[in-house]
MISEFI-414748 format. One record per atom (N, C-alpha, C, O): x, y, z; residue in one letter. Coordinates in steps of 0.02 Angstrom, whole numbers, plus 50000, padded with zeros to 5 digits. Each point is the difference from the previous one (the first is absolute). Example, Ala and Ser with C-alpha at 12.3 -4.5 7.8 and 13.67 -1.06 7.14 Angstrom:
BEGIN
506604971650390A;499555005950000A;500455006050000A;500524999950033A;499305005449931S;500425005950003S;499615005550037S;500255005550008S;
% end
This chain:
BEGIN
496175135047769X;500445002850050X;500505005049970X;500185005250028X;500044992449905X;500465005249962X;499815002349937X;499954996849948X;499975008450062X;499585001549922X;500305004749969X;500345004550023X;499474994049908X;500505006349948X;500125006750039X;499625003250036X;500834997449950X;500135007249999X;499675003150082X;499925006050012X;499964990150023X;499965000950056X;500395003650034X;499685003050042X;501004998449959X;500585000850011X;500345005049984X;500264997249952X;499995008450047X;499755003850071X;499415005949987X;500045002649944X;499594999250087X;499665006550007X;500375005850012X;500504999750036X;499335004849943X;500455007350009X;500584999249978X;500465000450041X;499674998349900X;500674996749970X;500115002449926X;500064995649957X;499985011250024X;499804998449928X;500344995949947X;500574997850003X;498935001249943X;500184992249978X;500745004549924X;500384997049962X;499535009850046X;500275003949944X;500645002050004X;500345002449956X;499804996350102X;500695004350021X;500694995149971X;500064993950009X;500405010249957X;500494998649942X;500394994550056X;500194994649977X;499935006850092X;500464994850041X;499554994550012X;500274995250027X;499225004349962X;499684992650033X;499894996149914X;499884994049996X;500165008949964X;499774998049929X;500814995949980X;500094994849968X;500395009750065X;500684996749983X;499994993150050X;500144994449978X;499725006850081X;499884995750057X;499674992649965X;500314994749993X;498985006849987X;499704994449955X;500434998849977X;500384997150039X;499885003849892X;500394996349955X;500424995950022X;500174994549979X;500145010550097X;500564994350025X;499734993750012X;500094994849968X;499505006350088X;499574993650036X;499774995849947X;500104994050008X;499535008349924X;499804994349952X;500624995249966X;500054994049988X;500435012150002X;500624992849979X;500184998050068X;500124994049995X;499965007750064X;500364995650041X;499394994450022X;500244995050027X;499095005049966X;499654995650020X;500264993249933X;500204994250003X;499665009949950X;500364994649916X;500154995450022X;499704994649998X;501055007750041X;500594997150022X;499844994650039X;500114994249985X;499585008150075X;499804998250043X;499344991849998X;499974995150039X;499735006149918X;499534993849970X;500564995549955X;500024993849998X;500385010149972X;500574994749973X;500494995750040X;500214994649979X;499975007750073X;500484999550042X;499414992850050X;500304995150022X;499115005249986X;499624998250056X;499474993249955X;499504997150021X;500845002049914X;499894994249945X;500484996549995X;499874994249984X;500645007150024X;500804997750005X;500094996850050X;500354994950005X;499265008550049X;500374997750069X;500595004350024X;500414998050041X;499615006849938X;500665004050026X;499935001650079X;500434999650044X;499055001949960X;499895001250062X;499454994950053X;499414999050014X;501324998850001X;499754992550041X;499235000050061X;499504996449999X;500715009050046X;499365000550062X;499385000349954X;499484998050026X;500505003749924X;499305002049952X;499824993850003X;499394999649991X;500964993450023X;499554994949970X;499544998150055X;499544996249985X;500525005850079X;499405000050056X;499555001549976X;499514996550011X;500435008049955X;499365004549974X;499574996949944X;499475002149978X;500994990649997X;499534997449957X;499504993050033X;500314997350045X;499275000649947X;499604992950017X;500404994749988X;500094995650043X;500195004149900X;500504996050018X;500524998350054X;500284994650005X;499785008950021X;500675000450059X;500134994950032X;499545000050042X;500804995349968X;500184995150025X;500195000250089X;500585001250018X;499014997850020X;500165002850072X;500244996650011X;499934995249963X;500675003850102X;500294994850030X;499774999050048X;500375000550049X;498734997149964X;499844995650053X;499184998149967X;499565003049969X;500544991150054X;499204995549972X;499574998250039X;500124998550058X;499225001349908X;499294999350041X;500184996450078X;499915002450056X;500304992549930X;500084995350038X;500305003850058X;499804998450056X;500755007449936X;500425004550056X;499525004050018X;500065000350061X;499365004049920X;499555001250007X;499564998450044X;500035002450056X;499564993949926X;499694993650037X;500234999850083X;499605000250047X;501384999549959X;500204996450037X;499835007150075X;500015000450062X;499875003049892X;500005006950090X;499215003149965X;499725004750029X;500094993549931X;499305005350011X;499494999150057X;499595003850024X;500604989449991X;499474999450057X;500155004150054X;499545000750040X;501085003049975X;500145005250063X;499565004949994X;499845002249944X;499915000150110X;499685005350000X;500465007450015X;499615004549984X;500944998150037X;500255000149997X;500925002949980X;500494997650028X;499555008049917X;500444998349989X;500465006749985X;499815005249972X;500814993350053X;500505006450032X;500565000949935X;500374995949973X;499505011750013X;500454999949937X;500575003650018X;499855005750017X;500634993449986X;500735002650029X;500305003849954X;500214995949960X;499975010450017X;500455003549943X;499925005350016X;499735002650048X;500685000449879X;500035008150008X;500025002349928X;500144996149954X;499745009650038X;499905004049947X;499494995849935X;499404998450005X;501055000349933X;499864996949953X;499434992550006X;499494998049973X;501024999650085X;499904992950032X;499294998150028X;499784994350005X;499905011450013X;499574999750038X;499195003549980X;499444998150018X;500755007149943X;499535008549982X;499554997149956X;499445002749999X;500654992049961X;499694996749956X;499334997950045X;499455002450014X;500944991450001X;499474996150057X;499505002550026X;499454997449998X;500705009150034X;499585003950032X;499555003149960X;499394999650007X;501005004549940X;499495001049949X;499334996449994X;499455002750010X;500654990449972X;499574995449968X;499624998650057X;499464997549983X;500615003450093X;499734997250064X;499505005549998X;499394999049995X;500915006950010X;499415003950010X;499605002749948X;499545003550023X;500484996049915X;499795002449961X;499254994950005X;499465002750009X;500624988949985X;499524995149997X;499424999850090X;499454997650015X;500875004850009X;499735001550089X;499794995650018X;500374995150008X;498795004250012X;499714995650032X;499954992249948X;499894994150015X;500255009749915X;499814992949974X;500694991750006X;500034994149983X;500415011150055X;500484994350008X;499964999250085X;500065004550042X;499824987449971X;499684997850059X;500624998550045X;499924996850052X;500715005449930X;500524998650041X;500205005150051X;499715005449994X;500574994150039X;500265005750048X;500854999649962X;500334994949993X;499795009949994X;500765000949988X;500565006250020X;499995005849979X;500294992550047X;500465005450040X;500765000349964X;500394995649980X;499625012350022X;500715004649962X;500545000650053X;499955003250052X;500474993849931X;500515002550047X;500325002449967X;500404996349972X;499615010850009X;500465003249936X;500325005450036X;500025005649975X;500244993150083X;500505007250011X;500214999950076X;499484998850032X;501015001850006X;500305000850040X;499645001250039X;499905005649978X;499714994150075X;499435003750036X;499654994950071X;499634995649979X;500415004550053X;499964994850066X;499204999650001X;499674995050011X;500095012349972X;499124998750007X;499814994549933X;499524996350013X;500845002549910X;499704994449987X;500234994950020X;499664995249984X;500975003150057X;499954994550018X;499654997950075X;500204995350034X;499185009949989X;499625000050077X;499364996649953X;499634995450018X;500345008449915X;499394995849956X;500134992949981X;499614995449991X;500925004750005X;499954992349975X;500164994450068X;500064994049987X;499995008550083X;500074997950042X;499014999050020X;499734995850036X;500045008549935X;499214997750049X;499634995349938X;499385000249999X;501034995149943X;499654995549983X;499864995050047X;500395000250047X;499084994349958X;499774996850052X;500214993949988X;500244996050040X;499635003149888X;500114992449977X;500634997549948X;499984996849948X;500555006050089X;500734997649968X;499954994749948X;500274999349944X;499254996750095X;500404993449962X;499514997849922X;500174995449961X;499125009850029X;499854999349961X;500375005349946X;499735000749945X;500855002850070X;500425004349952X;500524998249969X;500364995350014X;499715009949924X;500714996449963X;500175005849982X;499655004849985X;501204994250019X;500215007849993X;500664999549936X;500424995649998X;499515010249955X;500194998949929X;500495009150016X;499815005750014X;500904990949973X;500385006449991X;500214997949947X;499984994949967X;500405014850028X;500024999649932X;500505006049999X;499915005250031X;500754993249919X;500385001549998X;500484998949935X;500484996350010X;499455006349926X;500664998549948X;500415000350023X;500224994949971X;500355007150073X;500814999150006X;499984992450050X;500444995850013X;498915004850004X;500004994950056X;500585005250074X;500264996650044X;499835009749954X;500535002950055X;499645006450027X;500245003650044X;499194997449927X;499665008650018X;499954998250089X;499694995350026X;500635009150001X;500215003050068X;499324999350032X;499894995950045X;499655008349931X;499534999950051X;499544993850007X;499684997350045X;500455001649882X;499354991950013X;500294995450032X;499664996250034X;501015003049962X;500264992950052X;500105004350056X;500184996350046X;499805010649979X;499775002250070X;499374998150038X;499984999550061X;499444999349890X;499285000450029X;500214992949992X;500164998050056X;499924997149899X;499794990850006X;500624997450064X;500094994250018X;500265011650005X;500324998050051X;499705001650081X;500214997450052X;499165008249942X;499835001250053X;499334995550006X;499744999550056X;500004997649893X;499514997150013X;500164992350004X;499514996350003X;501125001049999X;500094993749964X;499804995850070X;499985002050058X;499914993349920X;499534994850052X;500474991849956X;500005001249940X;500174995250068X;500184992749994X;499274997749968X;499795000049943X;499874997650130X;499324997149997X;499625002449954X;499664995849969X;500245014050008X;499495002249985X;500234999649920X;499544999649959X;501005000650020X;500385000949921X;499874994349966X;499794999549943X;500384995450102X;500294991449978X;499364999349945X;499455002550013X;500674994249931X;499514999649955X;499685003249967X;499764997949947X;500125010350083X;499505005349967X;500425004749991X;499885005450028X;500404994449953X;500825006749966X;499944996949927X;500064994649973X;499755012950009X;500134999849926X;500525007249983X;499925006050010X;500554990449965X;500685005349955X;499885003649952X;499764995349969X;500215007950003X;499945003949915X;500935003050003X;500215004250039X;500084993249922X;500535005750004X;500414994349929X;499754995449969X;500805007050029X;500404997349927X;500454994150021X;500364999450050X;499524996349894X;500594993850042X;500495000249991X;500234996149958X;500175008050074X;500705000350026X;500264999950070X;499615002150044X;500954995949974X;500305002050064X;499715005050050X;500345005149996X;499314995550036X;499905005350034X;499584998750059X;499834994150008X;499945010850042X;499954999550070X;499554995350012X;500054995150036X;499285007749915X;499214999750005X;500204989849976X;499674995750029X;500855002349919X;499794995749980X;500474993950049X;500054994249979X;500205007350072X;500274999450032X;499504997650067X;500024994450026X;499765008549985X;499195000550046X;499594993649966X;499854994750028X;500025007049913X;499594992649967X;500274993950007X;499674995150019X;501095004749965X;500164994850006X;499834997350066X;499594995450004X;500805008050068X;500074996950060X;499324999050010X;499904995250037X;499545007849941X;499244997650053X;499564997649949X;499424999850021X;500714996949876X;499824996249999X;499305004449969X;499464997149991X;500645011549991X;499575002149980X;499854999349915X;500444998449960X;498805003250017X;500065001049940X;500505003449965X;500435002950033X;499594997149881X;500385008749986X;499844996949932X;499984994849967X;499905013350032X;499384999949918X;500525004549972X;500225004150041X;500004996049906X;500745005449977X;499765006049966X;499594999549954X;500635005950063X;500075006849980X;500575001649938X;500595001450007X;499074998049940X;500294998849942X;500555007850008X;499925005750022X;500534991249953X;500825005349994X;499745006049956X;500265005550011X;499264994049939X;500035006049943X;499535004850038X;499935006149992X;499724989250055X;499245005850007X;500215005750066X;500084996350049X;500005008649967X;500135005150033X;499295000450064X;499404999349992X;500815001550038X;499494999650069X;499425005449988X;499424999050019X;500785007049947X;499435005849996X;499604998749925X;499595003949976X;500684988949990X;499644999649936X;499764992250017X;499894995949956X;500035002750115X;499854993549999X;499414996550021X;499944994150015X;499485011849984X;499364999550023X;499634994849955X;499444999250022X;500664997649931X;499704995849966X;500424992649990X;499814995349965X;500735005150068X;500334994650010X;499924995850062X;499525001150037X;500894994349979X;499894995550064X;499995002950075X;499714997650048X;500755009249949X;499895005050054X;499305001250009X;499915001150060X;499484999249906X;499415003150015X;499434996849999X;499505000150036X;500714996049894X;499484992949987X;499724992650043X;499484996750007X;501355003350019X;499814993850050X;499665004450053X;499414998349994X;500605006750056X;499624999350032X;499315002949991X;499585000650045X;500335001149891X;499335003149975X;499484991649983X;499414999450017X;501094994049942X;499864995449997X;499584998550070X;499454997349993X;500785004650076X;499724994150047X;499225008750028X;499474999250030X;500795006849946X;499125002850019X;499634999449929X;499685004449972X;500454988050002X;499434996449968X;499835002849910X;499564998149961X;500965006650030X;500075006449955X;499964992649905X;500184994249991X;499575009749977X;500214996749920X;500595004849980X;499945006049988X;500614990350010X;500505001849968X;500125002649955X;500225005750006X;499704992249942X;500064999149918X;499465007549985X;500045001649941X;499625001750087X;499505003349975X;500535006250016X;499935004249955X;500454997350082X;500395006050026X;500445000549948X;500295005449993X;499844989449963X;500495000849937X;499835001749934X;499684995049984X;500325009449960X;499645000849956X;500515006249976X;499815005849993X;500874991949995X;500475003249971X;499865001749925X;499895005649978X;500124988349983X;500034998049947X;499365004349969X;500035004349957X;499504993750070X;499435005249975X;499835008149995X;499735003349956X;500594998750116X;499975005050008X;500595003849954X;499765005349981X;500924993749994X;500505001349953X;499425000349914X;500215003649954X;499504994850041X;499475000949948X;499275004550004X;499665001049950X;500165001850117X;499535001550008X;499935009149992X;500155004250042X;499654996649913X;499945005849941X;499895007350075X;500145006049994X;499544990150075X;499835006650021X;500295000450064X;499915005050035X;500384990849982X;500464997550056X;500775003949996X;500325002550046X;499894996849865X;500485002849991X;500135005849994X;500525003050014X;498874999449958X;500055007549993X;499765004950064X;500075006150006X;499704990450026X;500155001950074X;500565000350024X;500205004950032X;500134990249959X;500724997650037X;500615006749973X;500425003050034X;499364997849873X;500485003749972X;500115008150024X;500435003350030X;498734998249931X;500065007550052X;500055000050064X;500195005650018X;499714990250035X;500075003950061X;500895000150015X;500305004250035X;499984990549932X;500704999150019X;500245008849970X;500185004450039X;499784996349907X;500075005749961X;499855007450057X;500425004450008X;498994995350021X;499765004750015X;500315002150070X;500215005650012X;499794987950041X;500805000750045X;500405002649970X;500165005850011X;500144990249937X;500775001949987X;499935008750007X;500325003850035X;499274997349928X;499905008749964X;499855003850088X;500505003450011X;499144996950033X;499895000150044X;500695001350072X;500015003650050X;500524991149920X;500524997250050X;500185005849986X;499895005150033X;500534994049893X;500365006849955X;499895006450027X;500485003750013X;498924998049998X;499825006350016X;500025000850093X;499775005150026X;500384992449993X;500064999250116X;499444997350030X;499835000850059X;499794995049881X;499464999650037X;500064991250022X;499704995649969X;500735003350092X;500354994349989X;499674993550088X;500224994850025X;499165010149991X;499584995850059X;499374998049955X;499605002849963X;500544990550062X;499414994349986X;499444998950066X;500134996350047X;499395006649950X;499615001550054X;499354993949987X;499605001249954X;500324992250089X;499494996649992X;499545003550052X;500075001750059X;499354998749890X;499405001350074X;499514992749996X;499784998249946X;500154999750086X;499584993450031X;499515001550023X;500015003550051X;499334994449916X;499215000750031X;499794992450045X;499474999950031X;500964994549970X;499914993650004X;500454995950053X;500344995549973X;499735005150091X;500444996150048X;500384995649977X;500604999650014X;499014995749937X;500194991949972X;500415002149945X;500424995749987X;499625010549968X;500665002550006X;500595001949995X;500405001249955X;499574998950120X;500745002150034X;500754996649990X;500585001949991X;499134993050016X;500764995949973X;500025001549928X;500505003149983X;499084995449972X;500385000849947X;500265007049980X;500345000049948X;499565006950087X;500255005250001X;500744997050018X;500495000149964X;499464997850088X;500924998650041X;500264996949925X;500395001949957X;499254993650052X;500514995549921X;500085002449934X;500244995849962X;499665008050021X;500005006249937X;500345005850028X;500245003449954X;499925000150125X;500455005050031X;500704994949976X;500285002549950X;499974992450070X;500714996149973X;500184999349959X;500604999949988X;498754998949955X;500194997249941X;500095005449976X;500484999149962X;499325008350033X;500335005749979X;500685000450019X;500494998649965X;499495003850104X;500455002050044X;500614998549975X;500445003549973X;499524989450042X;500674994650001X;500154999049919X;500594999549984X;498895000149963X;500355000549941X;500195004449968X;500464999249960X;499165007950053X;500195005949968X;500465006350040X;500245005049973X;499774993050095X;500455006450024X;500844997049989X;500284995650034X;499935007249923X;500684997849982X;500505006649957X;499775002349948X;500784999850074X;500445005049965X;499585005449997X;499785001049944X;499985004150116X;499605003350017X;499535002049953X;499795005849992X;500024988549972X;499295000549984X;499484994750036X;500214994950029X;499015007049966X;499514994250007X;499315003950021X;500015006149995X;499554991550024X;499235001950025X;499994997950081X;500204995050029X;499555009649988X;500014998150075X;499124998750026X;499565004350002X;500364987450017X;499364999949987X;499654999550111X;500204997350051X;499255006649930X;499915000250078X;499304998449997X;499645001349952X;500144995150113X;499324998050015X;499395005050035X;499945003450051X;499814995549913X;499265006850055X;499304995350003X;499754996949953X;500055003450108X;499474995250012X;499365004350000X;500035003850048X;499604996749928X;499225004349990X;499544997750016X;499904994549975X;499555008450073X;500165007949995X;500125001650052X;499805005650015X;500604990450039X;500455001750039X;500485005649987X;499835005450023X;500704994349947X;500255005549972X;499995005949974X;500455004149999X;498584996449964X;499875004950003X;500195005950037X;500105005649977X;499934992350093X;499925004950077X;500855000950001X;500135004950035X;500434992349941X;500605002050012X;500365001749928X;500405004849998X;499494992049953X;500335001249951X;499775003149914X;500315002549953X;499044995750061X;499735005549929X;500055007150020X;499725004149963X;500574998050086X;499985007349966X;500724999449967X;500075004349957X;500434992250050X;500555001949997X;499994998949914X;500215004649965X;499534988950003X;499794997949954X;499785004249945X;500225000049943X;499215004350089X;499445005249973X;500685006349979X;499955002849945X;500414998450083X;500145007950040X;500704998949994X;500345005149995X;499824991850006X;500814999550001X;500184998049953X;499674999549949X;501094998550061X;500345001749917X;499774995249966X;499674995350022X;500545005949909X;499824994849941X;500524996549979X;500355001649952X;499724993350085X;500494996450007X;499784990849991X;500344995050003X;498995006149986X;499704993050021X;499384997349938X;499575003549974X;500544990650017X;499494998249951X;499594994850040X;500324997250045X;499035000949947X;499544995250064X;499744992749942X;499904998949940X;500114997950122X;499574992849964X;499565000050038X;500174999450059X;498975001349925X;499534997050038X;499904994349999X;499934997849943X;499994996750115X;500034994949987X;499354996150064X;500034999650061X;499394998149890X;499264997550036X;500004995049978X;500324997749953X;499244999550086X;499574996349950X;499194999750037X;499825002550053X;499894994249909X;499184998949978X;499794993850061X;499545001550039X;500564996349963X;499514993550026X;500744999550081X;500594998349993X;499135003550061X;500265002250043X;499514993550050X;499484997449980X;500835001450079X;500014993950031X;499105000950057X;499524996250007X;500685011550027X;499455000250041X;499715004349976X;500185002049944X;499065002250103X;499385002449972X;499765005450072X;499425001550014X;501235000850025X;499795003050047X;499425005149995X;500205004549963X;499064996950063X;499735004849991X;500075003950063X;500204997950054X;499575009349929X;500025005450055X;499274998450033X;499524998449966X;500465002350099X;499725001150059X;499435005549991X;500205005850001X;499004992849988X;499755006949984X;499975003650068X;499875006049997X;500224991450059X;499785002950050X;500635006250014X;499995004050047X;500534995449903X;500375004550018X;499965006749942X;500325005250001X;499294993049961X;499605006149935X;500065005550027X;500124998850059X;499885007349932X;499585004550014X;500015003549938X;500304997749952X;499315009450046X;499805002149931X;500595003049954X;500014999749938X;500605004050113X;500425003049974X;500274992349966X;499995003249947X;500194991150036X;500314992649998X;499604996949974X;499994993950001X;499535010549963X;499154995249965X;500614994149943X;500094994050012X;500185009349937X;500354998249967X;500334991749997X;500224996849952X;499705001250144X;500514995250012X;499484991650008X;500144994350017X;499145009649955X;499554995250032X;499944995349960X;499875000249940X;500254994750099X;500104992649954X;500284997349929X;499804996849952X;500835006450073X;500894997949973X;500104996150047X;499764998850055X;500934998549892X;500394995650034X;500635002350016X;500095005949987X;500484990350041X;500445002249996X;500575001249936X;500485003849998X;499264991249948X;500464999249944X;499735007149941X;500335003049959X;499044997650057X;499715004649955X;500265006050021X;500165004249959X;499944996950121X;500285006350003X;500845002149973X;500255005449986X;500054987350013X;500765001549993X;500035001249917X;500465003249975X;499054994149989X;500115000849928X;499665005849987X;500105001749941X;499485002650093X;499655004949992X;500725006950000X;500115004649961X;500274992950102X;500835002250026X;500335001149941X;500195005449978X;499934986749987X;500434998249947X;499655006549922X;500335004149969X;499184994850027X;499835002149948X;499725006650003X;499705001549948X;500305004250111X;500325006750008X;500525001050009X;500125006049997X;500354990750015X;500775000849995X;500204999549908X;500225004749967X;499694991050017X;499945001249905X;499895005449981X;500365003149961X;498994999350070X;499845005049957X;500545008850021X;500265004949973X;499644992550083X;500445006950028X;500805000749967X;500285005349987X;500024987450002X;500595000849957X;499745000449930X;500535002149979X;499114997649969X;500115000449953X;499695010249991X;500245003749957X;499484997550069X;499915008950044X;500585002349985X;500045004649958X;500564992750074X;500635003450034X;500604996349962X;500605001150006X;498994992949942X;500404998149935X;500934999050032X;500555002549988X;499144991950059X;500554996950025X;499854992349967X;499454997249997X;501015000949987X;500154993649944X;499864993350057X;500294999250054X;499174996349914X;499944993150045X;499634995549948X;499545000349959X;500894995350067X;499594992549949X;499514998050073X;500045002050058X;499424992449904X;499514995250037X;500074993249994X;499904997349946X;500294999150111X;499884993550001X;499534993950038X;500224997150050X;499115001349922X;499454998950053X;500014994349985X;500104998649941X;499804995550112X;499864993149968X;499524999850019X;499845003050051X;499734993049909X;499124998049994X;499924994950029X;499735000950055X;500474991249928X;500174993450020X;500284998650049X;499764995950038X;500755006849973X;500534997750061X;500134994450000X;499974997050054X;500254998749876X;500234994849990X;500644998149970X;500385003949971X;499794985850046X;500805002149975X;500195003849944X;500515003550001X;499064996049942X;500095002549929X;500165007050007X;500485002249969X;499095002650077X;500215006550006X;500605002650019X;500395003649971X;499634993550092X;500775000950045X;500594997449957X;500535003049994X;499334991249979X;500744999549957X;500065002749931X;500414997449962X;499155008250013X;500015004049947X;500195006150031X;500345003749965X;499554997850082X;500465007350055X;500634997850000X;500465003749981X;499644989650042X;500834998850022X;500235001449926X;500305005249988X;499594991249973X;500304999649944X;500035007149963X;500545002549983X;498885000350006X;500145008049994X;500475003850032X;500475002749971X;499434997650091X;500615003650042X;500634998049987X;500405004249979X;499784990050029X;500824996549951X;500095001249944X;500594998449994X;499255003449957X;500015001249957X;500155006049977X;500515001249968X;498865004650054X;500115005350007X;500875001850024X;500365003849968X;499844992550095X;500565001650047X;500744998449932X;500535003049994X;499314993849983X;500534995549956X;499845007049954X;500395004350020X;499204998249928X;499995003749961X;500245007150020X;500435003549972X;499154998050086X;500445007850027X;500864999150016X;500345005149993X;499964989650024X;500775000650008X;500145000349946X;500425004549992X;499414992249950X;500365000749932X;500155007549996X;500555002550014X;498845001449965X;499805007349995X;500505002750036X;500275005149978X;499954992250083X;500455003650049X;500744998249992X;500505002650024X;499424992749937X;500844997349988X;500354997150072X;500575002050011X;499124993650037X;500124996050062X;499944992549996X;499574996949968X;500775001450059X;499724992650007X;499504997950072X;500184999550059X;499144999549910X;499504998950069X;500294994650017X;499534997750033X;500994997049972X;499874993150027X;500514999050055X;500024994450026X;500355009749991X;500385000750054X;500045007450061X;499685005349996X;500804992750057X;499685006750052X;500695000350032X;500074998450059X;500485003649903X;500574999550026X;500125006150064X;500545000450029X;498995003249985X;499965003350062X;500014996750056X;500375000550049X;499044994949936X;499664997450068X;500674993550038X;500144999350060X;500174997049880X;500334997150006X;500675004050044X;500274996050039X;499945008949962X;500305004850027X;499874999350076X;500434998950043X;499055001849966X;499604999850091X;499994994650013X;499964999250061X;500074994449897X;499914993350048X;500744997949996X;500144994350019X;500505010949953X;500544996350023X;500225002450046X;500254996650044X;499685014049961X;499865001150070X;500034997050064X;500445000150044X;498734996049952X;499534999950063X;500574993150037X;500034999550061X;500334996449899X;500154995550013X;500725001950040X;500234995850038X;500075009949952X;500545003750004X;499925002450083X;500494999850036X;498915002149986X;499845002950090X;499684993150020X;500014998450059X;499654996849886X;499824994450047X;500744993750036X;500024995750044X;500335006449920X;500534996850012X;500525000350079X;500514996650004X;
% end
């Protein structure tokens, strides 16, 4: 999935600012493997097999039999989850529903479930106080329908969400204080409910190994390098193009984990989603043709869920070309003239294809992408682990809700 020097195309490997760039990134990674042996940096320890979750088989056990199950959050809280939901698709036999955002049409979806009572619904919240999630577990709240099947994720302290557990008697699995909501995809935020779509845990973790792995790193080093060199120069849009529906979320959850860790003291990467080859028809020309402002991630993969074929009866000779394809062959046929046309026009893009589509893969992306995110702030001199902006708007919002 990540291979040497993969990273980036149209990039030369010679140029005196990306060579200084390397050097940086190789001592700050140094640092960084030193610092992540120590323990300095606490959320990292999700990322190992070891990790000690705060909830057991037995809690497990106690709701997998729901068919079922309603995930309540926002941003950090939630992007994970989804990630992992859609990425695994049909092979996870649950029905599970996002309530991740202010919006009455998902709560009309989660109104046409049929069988309430075989559901269990898991919010999720570190302050245990985020505005909008105790907005939605307040529009859906039911006595009868909660009692027993409420599960909490949030930190054990004083607060709204834990307040709610107490009076109705719900679970609450704790949202450890060090781990940050946009670095918490491998913690109890994502795991427990990946635990009940039947998921192996332990295989999504492979920190320890990967911090040793001769080609993992040197992936990790130059491309951090090759951003940095890239940023430096205005070229500061992170453009995902997506050949793969399943996905989509994890585009969203890599748009935050930039976003929110690196736009800080008017610097950062501004990362945006393009769905292909949909987009083709609205946004590659702008891509092609417009300014150079933008570096791309292709992002496929190989072993794709269905096998749609084309219709011969709709052939004709000018369309000989289309006769007995599928639909996936045509989008990678898409994907892989779009490659070629940027490396033509020697516009800079890495490749990221998964083969497997297994936990081992997906939690070697997460972990790459964090990592990466942690190494480009150094380079930038920011701290990724806070968003003292955003915090700004939710004291606001509370200011007209009043």
């Amino acid at each position: 999935m990540l291979r040497r020097y993969n990273f980036f195309k149209n990039f030369s490997l010679k140029n005196k600012e990306f060579n200084q760039n390397l050097r940086k990134a190789r001592k700050s990674f140094k640092i960084l493997k030193s610092e992540i042996k120590n323990n300095k940096i606490p959320f990292l320890a999700s990322f190992e097999k070891n990790y000690k979750f705060d909830f057991s088989k037995q809690k497990i056990n106690q709701f997998s039999k729901c068919k079922n199950i309603i995930v309540i959050g926002i941003g950090g809280s939630i992007l994970g989850t989804q990630s992992i939901y859609s990425f695994f698709g049909k092979k996870i036999k649950k029905n599970f529903f996002f309530i991740n955002n202010l919006d009455s049409n998902l709560i009309l979806k989660y109104k046409k479930i049929k069988n309430l009572k075989n559901s269990c619904f898991i919010v999720v919240s570190k302050s245990g106080n985020t505005l909008e999630t105790i907005a939605n577990l307040g529009v859906i709240f039911s006595k009868k329908i909660l009692k027993k099947r409420l599960v909490i994720i949030t930190e054990m302290i004083d607060n709204p969400l834990m307040s709610i557990a107490k009076k109705y008697d719900a679970e609450v699995i704790e949202h450890k204080k060090f781990i940050g909501g946009r670095f918490s995809v491998l913690s109890e935020t994502a795991m427990f409910p990946a635990s009940l779509m039947g998921l192996n845990l332990s295989k999504f973790k492979d920190l320890k190994r990967l911090m040793s792995n001769k080609s993992f790193i040197s992936s990790l080093i130059q491309n951090v390098a090759a951003m940095h060199t890239l940023n430096l120069k205005g070229v500061k849009n992170s453009i995902i193009l997506n050949y793969d529906s399943s996905l989509n979320d994890l585009g969203y959850w890599y748009q935050q984990l930039v976003a929110e860790s690196l736009g800080k003291k008017g610097k950062g990467i501004t990362p945006m989603l393009s769905f292909c080859p949909k987009d083709h028809h609205s946004l590659l020309q702008l891509y092609l043709d417009g300014p150079k402002d933008k570096f791309f991630t292709f992002l496929n993969s190989q072993k794709k869920e269905n096998n749609f074929k084309i219709s011969k009866e709709v052939i004709s000779s000018k369309i000989n070309f289309l006769k007995g394809k599928n639909l996936d062959f045509i989008v990678d046929s898409e994907c892989k003239a779009t490659k070629n046309i940027f490396n033509l026009k020697k516009i800079p893009f890495r490749e990221i294809t998964f083969y497997k589509k297994n936990e081992k893969e997906l939690g070697k992306i997460f972990t790459f992408f964090v990592l990466e995110t942690i190494l480009l702030s150094r380079l930038m001199n920011i701290n990724p682990f806070d968003q003292p902006a955003v915090e700004e708007i939710k004291i606001e919002t509370k200011i007209f809700l009043k």
